[in-house]
N, C-alpha and C positions, 0 to 999 in steps of 0.2 A: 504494500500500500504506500502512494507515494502523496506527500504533504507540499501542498503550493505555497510556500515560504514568501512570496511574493504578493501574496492574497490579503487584501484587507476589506474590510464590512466598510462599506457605505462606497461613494466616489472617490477613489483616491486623486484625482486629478484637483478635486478643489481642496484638498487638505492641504496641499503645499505651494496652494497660490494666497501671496501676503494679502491682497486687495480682500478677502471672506475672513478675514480676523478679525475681532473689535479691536478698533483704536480708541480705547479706553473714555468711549463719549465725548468726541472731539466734534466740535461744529462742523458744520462741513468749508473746507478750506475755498478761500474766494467766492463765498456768498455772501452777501447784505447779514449784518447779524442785529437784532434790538442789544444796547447797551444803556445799562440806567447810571446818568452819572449828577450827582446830588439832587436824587429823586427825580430827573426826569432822563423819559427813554427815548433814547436814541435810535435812527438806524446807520449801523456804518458799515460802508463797503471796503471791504479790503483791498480792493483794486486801487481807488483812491491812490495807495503811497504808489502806486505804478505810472503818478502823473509828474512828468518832469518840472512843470513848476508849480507841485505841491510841494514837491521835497524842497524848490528853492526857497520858497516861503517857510517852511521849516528851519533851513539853514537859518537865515534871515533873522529870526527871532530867537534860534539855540545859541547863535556864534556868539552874541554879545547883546544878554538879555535885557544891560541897562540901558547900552546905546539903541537897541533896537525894538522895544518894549512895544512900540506901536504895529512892528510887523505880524502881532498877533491876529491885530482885527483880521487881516486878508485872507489870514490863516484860517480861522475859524470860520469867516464867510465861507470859503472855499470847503472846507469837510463839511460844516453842518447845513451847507445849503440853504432850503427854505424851515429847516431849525435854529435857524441862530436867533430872528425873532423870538421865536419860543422860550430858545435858551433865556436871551434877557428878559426878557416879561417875568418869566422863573424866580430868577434873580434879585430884580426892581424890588427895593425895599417900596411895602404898598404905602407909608408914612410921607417920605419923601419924594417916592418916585423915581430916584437916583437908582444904581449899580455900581455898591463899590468897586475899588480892584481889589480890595481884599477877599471879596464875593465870586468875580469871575479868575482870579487867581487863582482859587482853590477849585472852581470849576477847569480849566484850562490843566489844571496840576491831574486830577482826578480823569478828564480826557484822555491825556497823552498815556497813563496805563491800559486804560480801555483798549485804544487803538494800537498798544502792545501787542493786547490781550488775544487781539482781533487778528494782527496780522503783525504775528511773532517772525516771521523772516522778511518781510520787507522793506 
């Protein structure tokens, strides 16, 4: 009697293809994903850092945060699109109406992990 040493129960052909693993509940890479960042949700594309002058506006505001403090706004126009209104309304102290920068600072501080989070290699 001769034993098929080669034989295994079920399909072997999908057991050692990597793409039928769990990757341990990973969003799926370069979709749109909801990110909530000081209570309000976001949607961010990952694609996004794939636009050459998003990254320059990034530079722009990381190279030199005191001299270039204002190159946030553009920045933020630019990823939150037609969220940025949102974002400040969010923000807007309802007393005075104003947005400190202490307020969008720590919003801004609290994004830039998100959009880590989101798209960890790009």
């Amino acid at each position: 009697m001769s034993r098929n040493r080669h034989h295994r129960s079920g399909n072997p052909a999908s057991s050692n293809v990597p793409g039928n693993r769990p990757q341990d509940h990973r969003p799926a890479q370069g979709k749109p994903r909801t990110v909530t960042v000081k209570g309000i949700s976001l949607t961010i594309d990952p694609k996004l850092m794939d636009d050459w002058g998003l990254v320059e506006l990034l530079y722009d505001y990381q190279s030199d945060p005191e001299g270039n403090a204002l190159a946030v706004i553009p920045f933020l126009r630019k990823v939150l699109g037609d969220g940025y209104a949102r974002v400040k309304d969010a923000l807007r102290d309802p007393d005075t109406g104003r947005i400190s920068g202490e307020s969008m600072g720590e919003f801004v501080e609290e994004l830039m992990e998100k959009l880590n989070d989101a798209a960890p290699n790009s």
